[in-house]
C-alpha positions, 0 to 999 in steps of 0.5 A: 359461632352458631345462635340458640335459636329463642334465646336464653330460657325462652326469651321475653314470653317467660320473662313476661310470665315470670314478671306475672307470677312475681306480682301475683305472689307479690298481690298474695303475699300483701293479702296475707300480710294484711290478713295476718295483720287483723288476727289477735293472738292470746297467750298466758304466763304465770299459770294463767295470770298474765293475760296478753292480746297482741294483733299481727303488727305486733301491737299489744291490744290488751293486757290482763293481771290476775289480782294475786300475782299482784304482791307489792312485797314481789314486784319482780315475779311480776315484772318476770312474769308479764316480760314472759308473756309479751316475749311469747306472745310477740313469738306466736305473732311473728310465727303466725306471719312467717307461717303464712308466708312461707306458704306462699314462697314454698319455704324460700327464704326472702329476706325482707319480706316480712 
């Protein structure tokens, strides 16, 4: 039975090269995250009369209500109104990440990342 001369894929140098990308990729992906996580994304509903501020861990930093949409005789077009914007705005921070991080992975999907 005959030998393949340096291994399977080139042996311990690319292995060692493949560790070194995966940790460079690992060090970006963390930049990234942490880059991502320090922007603040704005979004609206209502026309303009819900304001949201959420930062990139998904916390929302301020929330603003025109004084019209405040109607006491209709609660609930406001309770639909702000629900739409925080779902929204959750959506454009976890588009934002996914966005970023696809860029570093190529498109590969990496279940767990982020």
């Amino acid at each position: 039975m005959a030998k393949y001369k340096g291994g399977f894929g080139g042996g311990m140098n690319n292995m060692n090269n493949m560790l070194r990308q995966a940790q460079k990729l690992q060090q970006q992906m963390e930049e990234t995250q942490k880059e991502v996580s320090e922007k603040e994304f704005e979004v609206t509903s209502g026309g303009g009369a819900v304001k949201m501020v959420i930062n990139g861990k998904r916390e929302f930093v301020k929330i603003e209500l025109d004084k019209e949409i405040v109607d006491p005789e209709d609660i609930e077009m406001l309770q639909d109104t702000i629900l739409t914007a925080v779902n929204e705005a959750i959506r454009t921070a976890d588009k934002e990440m996914n966005d970023a991080m696809s860029k570093l992975t190529g498109g590969m999907n990496m279940p767990g990342i982020f």
